[in-house]
TIFI-151568 format. One record per residue (C-alpha): residue in three letters; z, x, y. Coordinates in nm, 2 decimals. Each point is the difference from the previous one (the first is absolute). Example, Ala and Ser with C-alpha at 12.3 -4.5 7.8 and 13.67 -1.06 7.14 Angstrom:
REM TIFI-151568
PT  aa      z      x      y
PT ala   0.78   1.23  -0.45
PT ser  -0.07   0.14   0.34
***
This chain:
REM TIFI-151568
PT  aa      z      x      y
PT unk   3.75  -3.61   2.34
PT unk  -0.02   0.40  -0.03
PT unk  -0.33   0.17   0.08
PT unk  -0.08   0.33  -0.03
PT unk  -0.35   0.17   0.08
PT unk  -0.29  -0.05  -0.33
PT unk  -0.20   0.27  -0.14
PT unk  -0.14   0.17   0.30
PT unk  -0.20   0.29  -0.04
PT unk  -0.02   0.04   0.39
PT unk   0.08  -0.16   0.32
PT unk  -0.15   0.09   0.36
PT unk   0.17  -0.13   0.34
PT unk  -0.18  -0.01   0.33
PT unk  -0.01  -0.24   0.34
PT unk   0.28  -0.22  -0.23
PT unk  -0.28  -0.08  -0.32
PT unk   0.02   0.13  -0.30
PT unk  -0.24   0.08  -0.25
PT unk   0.13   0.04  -0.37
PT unk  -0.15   0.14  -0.34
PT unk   0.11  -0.24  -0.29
PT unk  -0.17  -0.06  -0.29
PT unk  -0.29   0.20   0.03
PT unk  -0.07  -0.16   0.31
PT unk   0.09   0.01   0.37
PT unk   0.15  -0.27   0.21
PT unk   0.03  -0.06   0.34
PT unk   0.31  -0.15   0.13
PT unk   0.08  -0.21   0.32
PT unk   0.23   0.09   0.27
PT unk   0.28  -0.26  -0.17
PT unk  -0.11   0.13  -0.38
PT unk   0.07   0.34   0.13
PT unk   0.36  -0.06   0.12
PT unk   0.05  -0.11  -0.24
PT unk  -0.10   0.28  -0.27
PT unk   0.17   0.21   0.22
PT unk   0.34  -0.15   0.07
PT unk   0.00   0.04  -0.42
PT unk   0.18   0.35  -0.05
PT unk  -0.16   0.25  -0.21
PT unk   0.14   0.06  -0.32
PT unk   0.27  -0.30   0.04
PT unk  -0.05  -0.39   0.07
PT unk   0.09  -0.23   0.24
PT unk   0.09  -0.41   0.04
PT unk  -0.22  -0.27   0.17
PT unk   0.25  -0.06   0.29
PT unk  -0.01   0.38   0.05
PT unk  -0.39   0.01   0.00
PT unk  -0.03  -0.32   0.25
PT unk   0.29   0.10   0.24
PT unk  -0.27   0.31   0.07
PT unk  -0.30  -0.19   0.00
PT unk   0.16  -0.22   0.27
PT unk   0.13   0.26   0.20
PT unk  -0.35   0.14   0.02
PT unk  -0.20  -0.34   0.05
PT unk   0.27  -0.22   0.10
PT unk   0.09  -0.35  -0.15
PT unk  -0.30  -0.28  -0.07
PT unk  -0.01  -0.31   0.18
PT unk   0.16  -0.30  -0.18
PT unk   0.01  -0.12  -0.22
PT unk  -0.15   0.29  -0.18
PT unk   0.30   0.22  -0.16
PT unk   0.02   0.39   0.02
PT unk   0.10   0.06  -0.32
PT unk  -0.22  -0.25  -0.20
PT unk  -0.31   0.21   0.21
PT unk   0.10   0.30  -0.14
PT unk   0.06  -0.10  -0.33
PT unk  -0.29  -0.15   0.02
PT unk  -0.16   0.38   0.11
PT unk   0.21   0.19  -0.23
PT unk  -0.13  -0.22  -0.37
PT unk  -0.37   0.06   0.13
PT unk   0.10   0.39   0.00
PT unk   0.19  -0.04  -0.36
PT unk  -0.33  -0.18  -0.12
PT unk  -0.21   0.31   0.08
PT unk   0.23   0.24  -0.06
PT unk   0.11   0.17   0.30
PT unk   0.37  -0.12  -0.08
PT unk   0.17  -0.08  -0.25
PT unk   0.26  -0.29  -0.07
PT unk   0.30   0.15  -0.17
PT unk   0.20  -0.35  -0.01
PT unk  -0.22  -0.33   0.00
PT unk   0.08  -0.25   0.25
PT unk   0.25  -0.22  -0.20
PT unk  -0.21  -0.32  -0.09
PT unk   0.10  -0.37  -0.08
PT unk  -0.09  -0.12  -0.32
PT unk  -0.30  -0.29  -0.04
PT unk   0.17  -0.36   0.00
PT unk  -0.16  -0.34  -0.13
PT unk  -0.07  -0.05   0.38
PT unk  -0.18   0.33   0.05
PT unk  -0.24  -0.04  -0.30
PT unk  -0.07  -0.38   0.15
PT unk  -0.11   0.18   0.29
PT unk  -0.19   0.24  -0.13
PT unk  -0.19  -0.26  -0.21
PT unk  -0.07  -0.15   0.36
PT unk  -0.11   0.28   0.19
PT unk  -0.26   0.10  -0.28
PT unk  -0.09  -0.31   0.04
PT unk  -0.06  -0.03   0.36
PT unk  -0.19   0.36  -0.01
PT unk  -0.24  -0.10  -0.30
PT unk  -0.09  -0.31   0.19
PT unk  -0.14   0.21   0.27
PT unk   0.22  -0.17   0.29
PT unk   0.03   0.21   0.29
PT unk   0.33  -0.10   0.12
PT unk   0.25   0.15  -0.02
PT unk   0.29  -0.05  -0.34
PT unk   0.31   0.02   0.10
PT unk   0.28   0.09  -0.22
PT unk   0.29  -0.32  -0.07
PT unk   0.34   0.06   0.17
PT unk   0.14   0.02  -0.35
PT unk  -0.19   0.27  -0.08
PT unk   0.07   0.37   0.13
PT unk  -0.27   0.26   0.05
PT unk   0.19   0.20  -0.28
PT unk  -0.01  -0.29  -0.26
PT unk  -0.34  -0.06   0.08
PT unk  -0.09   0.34  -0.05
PT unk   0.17  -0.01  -0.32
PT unk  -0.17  -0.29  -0.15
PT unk  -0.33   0.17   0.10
PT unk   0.11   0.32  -0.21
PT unk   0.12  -0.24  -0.23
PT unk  -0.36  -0.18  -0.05
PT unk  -0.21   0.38   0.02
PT unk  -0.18  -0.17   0.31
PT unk   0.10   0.22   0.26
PT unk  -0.33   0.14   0.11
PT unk  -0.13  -0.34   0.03
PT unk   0.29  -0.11   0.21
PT unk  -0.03   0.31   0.24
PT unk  -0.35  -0.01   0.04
PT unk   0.06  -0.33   0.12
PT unk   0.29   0.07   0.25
PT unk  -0.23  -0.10   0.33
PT unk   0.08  -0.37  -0.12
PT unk   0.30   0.05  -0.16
PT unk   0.34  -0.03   0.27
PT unk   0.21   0.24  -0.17
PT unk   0.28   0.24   0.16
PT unk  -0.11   0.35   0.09
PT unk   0.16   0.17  -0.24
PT unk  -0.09  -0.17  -0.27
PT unk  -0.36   0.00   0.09
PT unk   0.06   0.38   0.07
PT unk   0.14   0.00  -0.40
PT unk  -0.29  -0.16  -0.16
PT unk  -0.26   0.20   0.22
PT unk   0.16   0.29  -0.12
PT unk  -0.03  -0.10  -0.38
PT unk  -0.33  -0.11   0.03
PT unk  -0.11   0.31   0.15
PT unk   0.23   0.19  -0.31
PT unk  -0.19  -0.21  -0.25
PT unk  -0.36   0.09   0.13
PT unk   0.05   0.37   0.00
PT unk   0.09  -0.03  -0.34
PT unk  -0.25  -0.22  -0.07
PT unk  -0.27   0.24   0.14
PT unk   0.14   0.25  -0.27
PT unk   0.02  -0.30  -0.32
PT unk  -0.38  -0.01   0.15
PT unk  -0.09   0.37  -0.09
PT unk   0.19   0.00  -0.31
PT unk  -0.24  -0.32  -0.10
PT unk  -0.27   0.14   0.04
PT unk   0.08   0.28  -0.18
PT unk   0.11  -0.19  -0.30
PT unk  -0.27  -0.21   0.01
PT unk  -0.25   0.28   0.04
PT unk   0.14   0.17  -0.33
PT unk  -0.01  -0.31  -0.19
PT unk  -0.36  -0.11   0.11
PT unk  -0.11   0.39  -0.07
PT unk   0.10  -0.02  -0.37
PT unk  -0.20  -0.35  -0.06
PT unk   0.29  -0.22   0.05
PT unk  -0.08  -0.29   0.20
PT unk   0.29  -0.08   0.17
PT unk   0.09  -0.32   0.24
PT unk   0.27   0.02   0.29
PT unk   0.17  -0.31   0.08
PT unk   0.36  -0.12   0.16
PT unk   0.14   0.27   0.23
PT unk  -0.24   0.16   0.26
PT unk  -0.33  -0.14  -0.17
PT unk   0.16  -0.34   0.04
PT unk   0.11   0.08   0.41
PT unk  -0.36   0.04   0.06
PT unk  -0.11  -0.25  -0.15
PT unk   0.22  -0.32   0.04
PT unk   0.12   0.20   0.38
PT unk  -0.27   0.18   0.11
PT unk   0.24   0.31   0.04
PT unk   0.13   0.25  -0.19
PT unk   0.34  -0.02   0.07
PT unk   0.06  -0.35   0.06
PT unk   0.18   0.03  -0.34
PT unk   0.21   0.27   0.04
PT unk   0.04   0.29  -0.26
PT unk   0.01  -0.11  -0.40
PT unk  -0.16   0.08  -0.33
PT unk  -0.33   0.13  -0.10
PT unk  -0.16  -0.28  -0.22
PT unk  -0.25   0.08  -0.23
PT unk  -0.16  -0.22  -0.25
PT unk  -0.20   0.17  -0.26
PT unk  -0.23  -0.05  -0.28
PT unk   0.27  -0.05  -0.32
PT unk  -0.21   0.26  -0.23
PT unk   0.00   0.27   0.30
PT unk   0.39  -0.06   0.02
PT unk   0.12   0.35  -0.15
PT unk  -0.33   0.17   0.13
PT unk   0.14  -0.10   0.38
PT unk   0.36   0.07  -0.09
PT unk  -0.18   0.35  -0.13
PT unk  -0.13   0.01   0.35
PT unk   0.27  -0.05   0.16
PT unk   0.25   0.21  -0.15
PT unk  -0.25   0.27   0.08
PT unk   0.09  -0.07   0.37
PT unk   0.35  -0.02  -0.07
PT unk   0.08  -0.33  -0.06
PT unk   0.26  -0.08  -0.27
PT unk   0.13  -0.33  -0.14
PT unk   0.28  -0.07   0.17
PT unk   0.39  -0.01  -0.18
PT unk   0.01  -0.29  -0.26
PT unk  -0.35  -0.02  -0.10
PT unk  -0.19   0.19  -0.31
PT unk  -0.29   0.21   0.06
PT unk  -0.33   0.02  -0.15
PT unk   0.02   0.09  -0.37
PT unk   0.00  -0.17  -0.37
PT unk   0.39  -0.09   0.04
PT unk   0.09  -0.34  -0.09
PT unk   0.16  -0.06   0.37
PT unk  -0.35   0.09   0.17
PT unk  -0.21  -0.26  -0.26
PT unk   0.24  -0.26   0.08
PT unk   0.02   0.10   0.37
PT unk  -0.46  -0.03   0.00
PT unk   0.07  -0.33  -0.23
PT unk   0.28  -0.20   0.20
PT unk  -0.04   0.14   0.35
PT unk  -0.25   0.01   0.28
PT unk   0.13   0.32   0.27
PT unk   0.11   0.31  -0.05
PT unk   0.22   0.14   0.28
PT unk  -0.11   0.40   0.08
PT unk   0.17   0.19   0.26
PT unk  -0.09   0.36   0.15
PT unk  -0.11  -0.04   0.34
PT unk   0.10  -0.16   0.35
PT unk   0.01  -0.34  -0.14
PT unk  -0.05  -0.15  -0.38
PT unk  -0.27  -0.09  -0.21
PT unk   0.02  -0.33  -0.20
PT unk  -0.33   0.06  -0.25
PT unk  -0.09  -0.39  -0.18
PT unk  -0.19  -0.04  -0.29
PT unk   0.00  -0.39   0.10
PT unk   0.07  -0.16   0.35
PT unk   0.34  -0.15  -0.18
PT unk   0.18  -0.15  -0.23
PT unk  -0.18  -0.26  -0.10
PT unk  -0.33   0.13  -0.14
PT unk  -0.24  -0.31   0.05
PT unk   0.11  -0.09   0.33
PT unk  -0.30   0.21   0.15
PT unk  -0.32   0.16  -0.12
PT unk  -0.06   0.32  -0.23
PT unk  -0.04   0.33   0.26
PT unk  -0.39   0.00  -0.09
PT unk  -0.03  -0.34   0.17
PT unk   0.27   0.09   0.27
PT unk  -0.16   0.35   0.06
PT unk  -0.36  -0.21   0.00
PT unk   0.03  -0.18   0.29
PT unk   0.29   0.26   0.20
PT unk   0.02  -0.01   0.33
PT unk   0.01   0.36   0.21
PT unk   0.24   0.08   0.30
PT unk   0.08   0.28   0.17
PT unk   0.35   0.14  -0.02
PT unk   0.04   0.33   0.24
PT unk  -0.38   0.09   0.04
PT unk  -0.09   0.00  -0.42
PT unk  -0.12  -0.31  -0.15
PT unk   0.16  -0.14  -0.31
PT unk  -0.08  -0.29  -0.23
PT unk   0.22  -0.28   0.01
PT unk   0.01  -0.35  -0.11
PT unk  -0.25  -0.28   0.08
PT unk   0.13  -0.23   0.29
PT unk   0.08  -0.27  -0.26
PT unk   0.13   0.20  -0.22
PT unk   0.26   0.16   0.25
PT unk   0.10  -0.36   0.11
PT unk   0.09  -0.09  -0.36
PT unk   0.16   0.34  -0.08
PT unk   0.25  -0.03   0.34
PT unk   0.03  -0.35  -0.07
PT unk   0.15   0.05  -0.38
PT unk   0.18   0.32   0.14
PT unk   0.21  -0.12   0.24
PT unk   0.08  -0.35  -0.27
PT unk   0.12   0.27  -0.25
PT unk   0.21   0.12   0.27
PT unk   0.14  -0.38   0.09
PT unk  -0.20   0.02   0.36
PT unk   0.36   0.21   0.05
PT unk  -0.22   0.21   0.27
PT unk  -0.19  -0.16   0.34
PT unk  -0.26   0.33  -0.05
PT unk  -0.11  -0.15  -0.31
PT unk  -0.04  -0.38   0.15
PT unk  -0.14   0.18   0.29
PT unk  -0.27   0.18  -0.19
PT unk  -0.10  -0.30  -0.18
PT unk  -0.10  -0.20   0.33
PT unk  -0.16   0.28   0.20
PT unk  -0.19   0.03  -0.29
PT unk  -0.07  -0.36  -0.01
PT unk  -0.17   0.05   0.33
PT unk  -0.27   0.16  -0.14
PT unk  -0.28  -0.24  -0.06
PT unk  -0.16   0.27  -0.25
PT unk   0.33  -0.11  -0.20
PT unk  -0.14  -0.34  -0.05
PT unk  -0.38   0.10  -0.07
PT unk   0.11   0.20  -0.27
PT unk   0.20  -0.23  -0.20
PT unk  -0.09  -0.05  -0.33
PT unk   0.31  -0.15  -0.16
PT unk   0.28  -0.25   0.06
PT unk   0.27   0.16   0.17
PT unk   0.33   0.03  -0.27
PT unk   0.33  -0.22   0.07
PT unk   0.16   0.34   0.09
PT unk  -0.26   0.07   0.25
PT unk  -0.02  -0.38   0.17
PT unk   0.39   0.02   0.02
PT unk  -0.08   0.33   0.21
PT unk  -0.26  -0.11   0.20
PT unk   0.19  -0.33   0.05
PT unk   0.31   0.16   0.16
PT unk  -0.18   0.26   0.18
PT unk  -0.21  -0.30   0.18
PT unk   0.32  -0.15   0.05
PT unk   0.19   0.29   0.15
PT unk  -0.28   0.13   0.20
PT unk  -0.24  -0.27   0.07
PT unk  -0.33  -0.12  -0.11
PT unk  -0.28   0.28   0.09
PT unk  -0.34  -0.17   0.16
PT unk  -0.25  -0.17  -0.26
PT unk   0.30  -0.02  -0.25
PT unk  -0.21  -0.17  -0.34
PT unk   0.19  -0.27  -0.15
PT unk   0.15   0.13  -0.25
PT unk   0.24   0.20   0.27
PT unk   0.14  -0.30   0.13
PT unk   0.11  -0.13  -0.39
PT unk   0.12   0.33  -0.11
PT unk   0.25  -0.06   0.29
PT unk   0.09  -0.37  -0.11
PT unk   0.05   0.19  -0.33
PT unk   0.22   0.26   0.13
PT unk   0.28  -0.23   0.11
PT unk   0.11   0.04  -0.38
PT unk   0.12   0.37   0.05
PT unk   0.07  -0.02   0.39
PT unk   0.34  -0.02  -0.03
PT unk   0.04   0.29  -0.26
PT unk  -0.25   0.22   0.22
PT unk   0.20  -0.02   0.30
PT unk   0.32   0.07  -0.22
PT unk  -0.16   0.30  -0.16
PT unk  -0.11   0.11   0.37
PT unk   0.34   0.00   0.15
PT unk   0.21   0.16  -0.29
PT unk  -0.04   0.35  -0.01
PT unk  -0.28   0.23  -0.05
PT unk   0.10   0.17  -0.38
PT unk   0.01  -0.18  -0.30
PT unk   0.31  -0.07  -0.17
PT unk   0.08   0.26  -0.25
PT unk   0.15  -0.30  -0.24
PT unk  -0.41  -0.09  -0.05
PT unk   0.05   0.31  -0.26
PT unk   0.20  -0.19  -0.25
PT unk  -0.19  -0.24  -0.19
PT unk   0.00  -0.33   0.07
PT unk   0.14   0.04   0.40
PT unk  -0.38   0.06   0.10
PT unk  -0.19  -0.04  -0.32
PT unk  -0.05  -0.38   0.10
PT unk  -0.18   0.05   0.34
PT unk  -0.22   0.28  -0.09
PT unk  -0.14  -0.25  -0.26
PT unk  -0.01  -0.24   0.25
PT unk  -0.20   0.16   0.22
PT unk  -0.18   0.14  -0.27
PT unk  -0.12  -0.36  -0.09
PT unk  -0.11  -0.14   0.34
PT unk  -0.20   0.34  -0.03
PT unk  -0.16  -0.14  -0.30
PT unk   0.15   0.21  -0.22
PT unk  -0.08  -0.07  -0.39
PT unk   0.17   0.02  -0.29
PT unk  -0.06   0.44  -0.06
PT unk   0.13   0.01   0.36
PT unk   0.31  -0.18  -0.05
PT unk   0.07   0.20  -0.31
PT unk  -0.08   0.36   0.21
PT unk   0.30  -0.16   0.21
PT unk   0.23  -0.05  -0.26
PT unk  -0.08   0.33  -0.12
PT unk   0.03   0.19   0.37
PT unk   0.34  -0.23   0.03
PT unk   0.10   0.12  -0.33
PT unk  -0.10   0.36  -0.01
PT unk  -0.01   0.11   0.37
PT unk  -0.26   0.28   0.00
PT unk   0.25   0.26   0.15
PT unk   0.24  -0.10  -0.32
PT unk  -0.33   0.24  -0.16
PT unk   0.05   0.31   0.25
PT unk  -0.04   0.33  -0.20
PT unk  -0.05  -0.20  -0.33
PT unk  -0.33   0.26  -0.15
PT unk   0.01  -0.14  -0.32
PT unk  -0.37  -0.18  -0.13
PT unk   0.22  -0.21  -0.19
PT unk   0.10  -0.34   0.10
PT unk   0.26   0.02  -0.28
PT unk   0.17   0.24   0.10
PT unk  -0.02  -0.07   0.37
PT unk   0.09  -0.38   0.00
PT unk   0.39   0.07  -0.13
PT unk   0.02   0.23   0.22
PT unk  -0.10  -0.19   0.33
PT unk   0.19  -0.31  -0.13
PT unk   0.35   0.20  -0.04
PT unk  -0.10   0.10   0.42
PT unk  -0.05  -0.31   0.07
PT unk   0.31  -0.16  -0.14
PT unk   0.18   0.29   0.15
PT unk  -0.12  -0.13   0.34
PT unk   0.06  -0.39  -0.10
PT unk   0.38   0.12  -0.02
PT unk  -0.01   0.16   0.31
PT unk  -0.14  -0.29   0.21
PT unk   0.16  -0.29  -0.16
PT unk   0.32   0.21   0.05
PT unk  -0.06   0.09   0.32
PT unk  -0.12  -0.37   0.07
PT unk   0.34  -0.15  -0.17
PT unk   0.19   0.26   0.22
PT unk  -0.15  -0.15   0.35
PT unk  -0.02  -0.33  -0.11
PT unk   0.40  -0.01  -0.07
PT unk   0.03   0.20   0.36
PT unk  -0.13  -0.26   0.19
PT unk   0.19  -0.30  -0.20
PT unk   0.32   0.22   0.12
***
């Protein structure tokens, strides 16, 4: 582990404190915090063992069975997170194991349940793999703001402080830059809903941050679609590689038709801009009923719209089926949102099979919240169908296998989960078509002519069949050998 000093603008010493101007703000250090800034040479870096051997010299060792180094470690990420040093070389971390995620599962568990006892971590599990499988998941804020029950080792509880406090400054900024968006949007007559990322973390969390950094989401009207990409762009915001922009081209018509997002980037994070919540069109309500009875929360001191309580159960619910419940964040949104009894008071439709498989395995993984209605306690009889393939998906590794690109390798579970979304028949077909014709195969295409465009695409695409089936062939025989 190298550390060097962070982006300091100024740094005063007296009576062994320090105080220290860093991002716009000043910070005062503690006798130990400045020791250790200032063992750190100027203009050059230094190791952990270097950095402890001074703080003992000057404070001597700690009683057992505390440990020197894992004190300072612990010191020195909580100066990384805000800046006043910087890690040059990351601490070298274990990967997640089966194990790791299994205790993961049970820690979130024992935290959502409100016990005050304190988890402690299996002896098969390491504070490094544990970490992991939190990073893994995206549910490290959660697990460090829980760390007063949690029996974890001091440096890994030092590590996921450190992110968590990372993640919230940058939140704080994905906050402003919100607001702003949603302030042009809403100024030029779009009406505009917020929902999954920080939207979402206040309203399923109660905090901010408790989801970490992500996407902008933004669901609007489908007739105001070019009028907020209009908007947008205006701001700086561009669609990112792979995906048309606004125009009369073929590939944008088909992109409006047979899509639901467009991706924008241009500022700290990324915009995903829906014309529908996803791919399956009559899974929820047209935006006039959504944007009817919204629900308002506020994200970084400006209120935005977002969706009904209901409506944001469904919408996490069929979000993180799509993804195969791969991701505890998702399973965890869906039962704090569960909590909620204004959840309940505003349903007015059967939940989808997508969605009771959700709920299902989140009651199943993380308990049964207080005043549970019935139908909780069948969706998680249901959800022993998938339980198996859930846990599978939430151990294997976070990216999706690039083999889903050729057609046929993931064609037959996006139409699976497709159906227990309810998809109909034009659905199916859009995913044939997406399968067929990836969107990107379109990138650059400017003709208004699908006759000329299609042959075009098609001659990409089989260029990229080739590749993968070859490159597929090529492993395949690898591992046979």
């Amino acid at each position: 582990m190298r550390i060097s000093h962070g982006d300091l603008r100024d740094v005063y010493v007296e009576d062994g404190r320090a105080a220290v101007f860093v991002h716009d703000q000043v910070v005062v250090l503690s006798e130990i915090a400045t020791r250790i800034l200032t063992s750190v040479p100027t203009g050059g870096s230094t190791d952990l063992d270097a950095i402890t051997r001074h703080v003992v010299a000057d404070f001597g060792s700690p009683e057992p069975p505390l440990d020197a180094r894992d004190l300072t470690m612990q010191h020195v990420l909580d100066l990384v997170a805000h800046g006043v040093l910087a890690d040059d070389s990351p601490v070298e971390s274990e990967p997640f194991t089966d194990a790791s995620v299994s205790a993961l599962r049970d820690a979130l568990h024992h935290v959502i349940s409100g016990n005050r006892s304190v988890w402690r971590l299996p002896p098969e599990v390491s504070g490094q793999q544990f970490v992991a499988a939190a990073d893994r998941h995206r549910v490290s804020p959660t697990v460090a703001a829980a760390l007063p029950v949690l029996d974890l080792p001091a440096a890994s509880a030092a590590r996921l402080t450190a992110k968590a406090l990372q993640e919230t400054a940058t939140v704080e900024k994905l906050a402003v830059e919100l607001a702003e968006i949603v302030t042009a949007l809403e100024q030029s007559g779009v009406r505009v809903l917020v929902f999954k990322g920080l939207a979402l973390a206040v309203q399923a969390h109660h905090d901010v941050a408790a989801r970490g950094t992500g996407d902008h989401d933004l669901l609007v009207p489908p007739d105001d679609l070019e009028r907020a990409c209009a908007v947008l762009a205006a701001q700086g915001w561009v669609a990112a590689g792979g995906f048309s922009r606004p125009g009369d081209s073929w590939a944008w018509r088909r992109l409006v038709r047979d899509y639901y997002e467009l991706p924008l980037v241009g500022g700290i994070g990324s915009i995903d801009l829906h014309w529908h919540l996803g791919p399956v069109r009559h899974a929820f309500p047209d935006f006039d009923v959504l944007w009817s009875r919204r629900a308002t929360v506020s994200v970084g001191w400006h209120d935005v719209s977002t969706l009904a309580p209901y409506d944001a159960l469904a919408h996490s619910a069929t979000h993180t089926a799509k993804d195969h419940w791969r991701w505890l964040r998702g399973l965890l949104d869906v039962r704090l949102l569960m909590d909620d009894p204004l959840v309940w008071r505003s349903a007015d439709r059967p939940l989808r099979q997508d969605q009771l498989l959700s709920v299902g395995l989140a009651e199943r993984i993380f308990g049964s919240p207080a005043g549970a209605p019935p139908i909780i306690h069948e969706a998680a009889h249901i959800a022993g169908e998938v339980w198996n393939h859930a846990v599978e998906r939430q151990h294997g590794p976070s990216h999706v296998n690039v083999a889903t690109r050729v057609p046929g390798a993931g064609l037959y579970g996006a139409l699976v989960a497709l159906r227990r979304a309810g998809a109909e028949a034009d659905d199916l077909l859009r995913q044939l078509s997406l399968s067929l014709l990836p969107l990107d195969a379109a990138a650059g295409l400017d003709t208004p002519s699908a006759w000329q465009a299609v042959p075009r695409v098609l001659a990409h695409r089989s260029a990229e069949i080739m590749r993968l089936s070859s490159s597929a062939a090529r492993r395949s025989l690898q591992r046979g050998g």
